[in-house]
C-alpha positions, 0 to 999 in steps of 0.5 A: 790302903793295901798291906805291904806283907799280903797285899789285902786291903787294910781296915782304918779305925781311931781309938782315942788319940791313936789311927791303926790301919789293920790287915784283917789278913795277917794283922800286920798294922800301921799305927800314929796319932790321930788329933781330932778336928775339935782340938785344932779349932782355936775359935772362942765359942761363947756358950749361953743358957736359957733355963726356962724349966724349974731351977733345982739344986741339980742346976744351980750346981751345973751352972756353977761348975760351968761357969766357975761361979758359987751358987748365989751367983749360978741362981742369980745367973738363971733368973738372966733370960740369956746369959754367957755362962762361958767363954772357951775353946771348942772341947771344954764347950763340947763338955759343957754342952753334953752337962746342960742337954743331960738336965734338958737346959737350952742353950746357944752357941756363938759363933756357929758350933760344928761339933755337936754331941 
């Protein structure tokens, strides 16, 4: 995009849910919404784990919040082989995925999930 006061070429950049195109010129700059391709998918992604480490408080806690389950039923849940811990759209599977790769949990995704951390 050129810039409309100097006619240099502009710079694009998204900042959260904003798209600015800047003049490094003159700073003149056009900013709108930016929705991210993640927040348009409307799949229902199914989120399994298989914790094939040692089960630790840490875990059991994780599993717990993911899965909205109290903590009996998060270690019951670990002793499955593979279990659906989750059923949800693409942003709140994202964050659940960030959580289980921060402990080194497996996990598997269904269907196929493009938007990896």
């Amino acid at each position: 995009m050129v810039c409309e006061k100097c006619r240099q070429n502009m710079n694009w950049c998204v900042e959260g849910s904003t798209q600015v195109w800047r003049c490094p010129a003159c700073g003149w700059n056009i900013v709108t919404s930016y929705i991210d391709d993640i927040d348009h998918d409307d799949t229902v992604y199914s989120l399994y784990i298989s914790c094939s480490s040692e089960v630790d408080k840490r875990i059991i806690k994780l599993v717990s919040k993911i899965a909205n389950v109290n903590f009996v039923t998060a270690k019951q849940i670990l002793k499955e082989k593979k279990i659906c811990i989750l059923r949800a759209k693409a942003p709140k599977i994202k964050d659940a995925i960030e959580d289980l790769q921060e402990l080194g949990i497996g996990y598997n995704i269904s269907p196929s999930f493009d938007y990896f951390c």
